[in-house]
N, C-alpha and C positions, 0 to 999 in steps of 0.2 A: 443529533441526527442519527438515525436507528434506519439501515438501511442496503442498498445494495448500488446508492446513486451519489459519489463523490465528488461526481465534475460538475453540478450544478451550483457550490457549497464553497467553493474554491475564494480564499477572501483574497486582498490585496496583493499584490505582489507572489500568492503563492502559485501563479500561472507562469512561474518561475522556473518549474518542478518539471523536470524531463522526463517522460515514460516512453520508453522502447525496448522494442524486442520484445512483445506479448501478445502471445497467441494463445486461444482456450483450447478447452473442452468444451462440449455441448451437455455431455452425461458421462457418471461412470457406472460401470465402463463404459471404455465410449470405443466405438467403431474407428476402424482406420478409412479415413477419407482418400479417395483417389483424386479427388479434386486438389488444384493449387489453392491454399487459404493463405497463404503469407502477407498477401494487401486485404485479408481482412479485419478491419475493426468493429470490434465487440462490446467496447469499452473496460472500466475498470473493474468492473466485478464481474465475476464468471457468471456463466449463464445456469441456469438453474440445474440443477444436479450434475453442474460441469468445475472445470477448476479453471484460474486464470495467472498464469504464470508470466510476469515484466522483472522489468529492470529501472527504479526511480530514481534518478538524480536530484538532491535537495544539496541548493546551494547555502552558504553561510547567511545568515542572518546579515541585512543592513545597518548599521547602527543607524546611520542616517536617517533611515526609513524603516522602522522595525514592525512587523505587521504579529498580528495578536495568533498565537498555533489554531492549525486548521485540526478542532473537534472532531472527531468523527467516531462512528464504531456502525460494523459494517455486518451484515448477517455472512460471517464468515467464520473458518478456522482459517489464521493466517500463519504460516510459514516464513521467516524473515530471518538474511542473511544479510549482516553487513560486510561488503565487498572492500571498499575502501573510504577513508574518514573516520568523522567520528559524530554523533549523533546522540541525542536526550529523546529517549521514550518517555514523555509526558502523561501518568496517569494519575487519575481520580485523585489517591492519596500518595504517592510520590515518584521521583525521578527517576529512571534507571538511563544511565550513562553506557552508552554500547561505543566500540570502536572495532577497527578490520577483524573481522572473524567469529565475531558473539554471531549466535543465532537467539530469536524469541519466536516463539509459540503463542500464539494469543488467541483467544476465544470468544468472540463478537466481543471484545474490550473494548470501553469509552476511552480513546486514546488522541496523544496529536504528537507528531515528529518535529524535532526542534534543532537544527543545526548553530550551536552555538559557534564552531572553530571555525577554521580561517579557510579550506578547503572543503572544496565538495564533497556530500557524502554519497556513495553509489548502494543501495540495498535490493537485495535478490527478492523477489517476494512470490510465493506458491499463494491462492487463494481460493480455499475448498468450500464451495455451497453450502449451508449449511440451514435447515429449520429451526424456525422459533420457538421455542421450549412451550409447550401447551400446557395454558394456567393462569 
């Protein structure tokens, strides 16, 4: 998936996934609004020359029920703190293990988030619009 649209793509069980507290930008720069925006929803990727700033809770994996990582890579520069937990950045050719306080930087990556521990993991995430490379 090559894109700017996550919630359609969302497999089993990863409707799981709590997203709050994210509010965009439209552009940058971007105008300060006088209007109240706080009940509105924009969804997961920022609007076009804007950024999209949440907070995603991903719960531990079920043994029971273990659902296949949700793919994705997004026309975005992403920003990503992990708050608390601990969490497997799953790419292309290998794992990178984050826990409270790594930060990554990624680049429209072919990526998927994989909570293996026993607690939830909480990740900050900044998401900067970004064009397709022409070619």
């Amino acid at each position: 998936m090559f894109g700017n649209k996550i919630d359609d793509a969302l497999p089993d069980g990863v409707d799981d996934w709590i997203l709050k507290d994210k509010d965009g930008l439209r552009w940058v720069p971007s105008e300060i609004s006088a209007a109240d925006t706080r009940d509105k929803f924009i969804g997961v990727a920022p609007p076009e020359n804007g950024t999209q700033f949440g907070v995603v809770e991903i719960p531990p994996l079920n043994p029971a029920h273990p659902s296949q990582p949700l793919w994705h890579r997004t026309r975005t520069v992403d920003y990503v703190v992990v708050m608390s937990g601990e969490i497997d950045l799953v790419l292309e050719n290998s794992v990178v293990h984050l826990k409270a306080g790594d930060t990554v930087v990624q680049q429209a990556t072919n990526h998927a988030w994989v909570n293996r521990g026993t607690e939830v993991c909480r990740l900050l995430f900044v998401l900067l619009d970004a064009k397709r490379p022409k070619g």
